[in-house]
N, C-alpha and C positions, 0 to 999 in steps of 0.2 A: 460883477461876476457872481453867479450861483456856489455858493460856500457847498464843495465837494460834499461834505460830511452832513449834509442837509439833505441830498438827492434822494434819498431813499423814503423817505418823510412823507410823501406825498400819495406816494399808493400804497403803501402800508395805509394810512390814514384814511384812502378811497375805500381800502377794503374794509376796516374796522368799521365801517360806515355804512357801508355796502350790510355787512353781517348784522350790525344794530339795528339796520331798517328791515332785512328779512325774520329777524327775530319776533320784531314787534308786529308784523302782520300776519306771523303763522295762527292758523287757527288749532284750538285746543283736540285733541282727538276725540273721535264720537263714539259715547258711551251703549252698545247693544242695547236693543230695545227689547225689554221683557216678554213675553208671553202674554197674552190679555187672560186675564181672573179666568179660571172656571167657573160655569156659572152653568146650574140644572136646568134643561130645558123639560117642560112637560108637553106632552102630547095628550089632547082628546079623544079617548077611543071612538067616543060618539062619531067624529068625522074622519074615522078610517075607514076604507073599503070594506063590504060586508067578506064571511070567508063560508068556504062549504062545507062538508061534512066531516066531520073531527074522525082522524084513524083512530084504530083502536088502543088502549093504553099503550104507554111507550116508556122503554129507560126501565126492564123491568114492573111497570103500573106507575113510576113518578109522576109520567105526564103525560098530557093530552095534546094533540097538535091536531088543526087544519089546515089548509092549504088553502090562499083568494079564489073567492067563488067561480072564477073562469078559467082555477087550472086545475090541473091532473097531478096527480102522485105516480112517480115511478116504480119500479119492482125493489125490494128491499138491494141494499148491499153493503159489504162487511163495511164497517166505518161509517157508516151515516143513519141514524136515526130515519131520516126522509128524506126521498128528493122529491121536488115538485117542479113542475113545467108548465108553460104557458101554453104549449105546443102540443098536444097530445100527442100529436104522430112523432113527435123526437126528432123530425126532420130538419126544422128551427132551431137551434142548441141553445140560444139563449131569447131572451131571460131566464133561469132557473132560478131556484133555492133548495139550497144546499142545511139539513139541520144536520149538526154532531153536538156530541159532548162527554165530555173530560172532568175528570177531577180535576177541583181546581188549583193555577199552581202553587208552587212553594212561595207563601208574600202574600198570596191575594186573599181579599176577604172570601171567610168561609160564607157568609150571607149578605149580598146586597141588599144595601137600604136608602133612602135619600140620604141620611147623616150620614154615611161613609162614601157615598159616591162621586167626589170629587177627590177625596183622598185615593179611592181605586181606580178613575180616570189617570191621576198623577203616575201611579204606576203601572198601569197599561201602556201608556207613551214612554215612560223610561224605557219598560221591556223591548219595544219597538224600538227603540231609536237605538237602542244596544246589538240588537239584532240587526239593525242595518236596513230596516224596511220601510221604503220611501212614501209616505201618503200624500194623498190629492187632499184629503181631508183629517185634520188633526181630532186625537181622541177627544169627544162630547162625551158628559155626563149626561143621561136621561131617564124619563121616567115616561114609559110609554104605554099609554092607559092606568095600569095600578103595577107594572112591570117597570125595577128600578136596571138599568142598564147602559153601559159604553157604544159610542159607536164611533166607526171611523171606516175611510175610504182609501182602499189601495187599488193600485194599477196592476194586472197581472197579463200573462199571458200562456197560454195550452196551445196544441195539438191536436185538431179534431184527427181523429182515426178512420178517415173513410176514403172514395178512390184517391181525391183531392190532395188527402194531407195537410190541410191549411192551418196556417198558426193564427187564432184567433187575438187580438189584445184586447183586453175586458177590463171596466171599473166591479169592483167587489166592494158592497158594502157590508161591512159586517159588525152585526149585533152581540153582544154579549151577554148578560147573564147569569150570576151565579146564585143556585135556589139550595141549600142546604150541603155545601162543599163542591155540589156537582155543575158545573159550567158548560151552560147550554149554548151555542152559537148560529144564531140565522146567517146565513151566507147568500146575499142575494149576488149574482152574477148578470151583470149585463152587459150590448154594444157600448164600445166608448159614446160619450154624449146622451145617453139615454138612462140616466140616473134618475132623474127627478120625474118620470114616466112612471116607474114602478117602483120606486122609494117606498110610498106608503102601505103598497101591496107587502113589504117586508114587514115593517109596522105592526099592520093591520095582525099577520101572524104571532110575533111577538105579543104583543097585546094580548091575542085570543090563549098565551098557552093558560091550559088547566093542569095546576099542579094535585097529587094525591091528598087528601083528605089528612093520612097520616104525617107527612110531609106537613101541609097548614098548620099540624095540632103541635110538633115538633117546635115550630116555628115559634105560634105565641106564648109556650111553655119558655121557650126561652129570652121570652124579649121583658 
């Protein structure tokens, strides 16, 4: 006969058993994977699209801006330096680019250079990620031509205003740049999927801007 005061013995024992053997095969929890390095990418102006005829000073005389040889400038409007279009007749609405600028913010370097431009990528992305703004493409440090600058790709969506009404969704890729406190931004806008078609046409702008002479002298007075 089974000694009463023993029955209990057995699955308690199955289970201490049971919990010994799930212990030892749980695996250890997985540690986030970091962010891969910053690392400066350079671009050669040489192999960027040729651009057309430089508007007249701009930003006050700071700077000089063209637009890729096969598009058109829009008529000025309050908040943007230039628009430019692939389209002349405007009937097309995208590709565009979009230039503004701003002082630049509270944080950010007052002069891009390669030695700080991974440090002001870092806080370009923080800004964003605080902000709540989802990118297709995370903030790149670059240097494009002799031009030190961020860039990064968001998703957006507008409104065209016509019989239609059609809500458009667009990849924006956007340039950065800041030349003596004042932060310049190429805004290229196009169809989803058609990013890497007119990528370099941004670029290529980028690259060609001419800053004022005063501004230069500024510059390596103080470096």
């Amino acid at each position: 006969m089974v000694d009463p005061q023993h029955c209990w013995s057995i699955p308690v024992l199955l289970s201490l058993l049971a919990g010994c053997s799930s212990s030892s095969t749980s695996q250890p929890e997985s540690t986030p994977v970091p962010p891969a390095a910053l690392v400066v990418k350079q671009v050669d102006q040489s192999q960027l699209p040729s651009l057309g005829d430089y508007f007249p000073p701009l930003d006050e005389g700071r700077v000089k801006l063209a637009p890729p040889a096969d598009w058109s400038w829009g008529s000025r409007r309050e908040g943007y330096l230039v628009r430019m279009h692939l389209d002349k007749t405007r009937s097309v609405r995208l590709p565009r680019i979009w230039v503004t600028v701003e002082g630049a913010g509270e944080g950010a370097a007052e002069q891009l250079t390669p030695d700080n431009l991974v440090t002001h990528a870092s806080f370009v992305q923080a800004r964003l990620d605080r902000d709540g703004i989802k990118l297709l493409e995370r903030v790149q440090p670059m240097v494009i031509g002799s031009v030190p600058c961020v860039r990064y790709v968001r998703v957006t969506r507008f409104r065209v205003r016509d019989a239609a009404s059609e809500s458009i969704t667009a990849e924006r890729q956007i340039l950065e740049t800041i030349q003596k406190g004042r932060q310049y931004t190429i805004d290229l806008q196009v169809h989803r999927g058609s990013l890497l078609t007119h990528r370099n046409k941004a670029y290529a702008v980028l690259a060609g801007m001419q800053f004022s002479k005063s501004m230069t002298d500024e510059l390596e007075v103080g470096e």
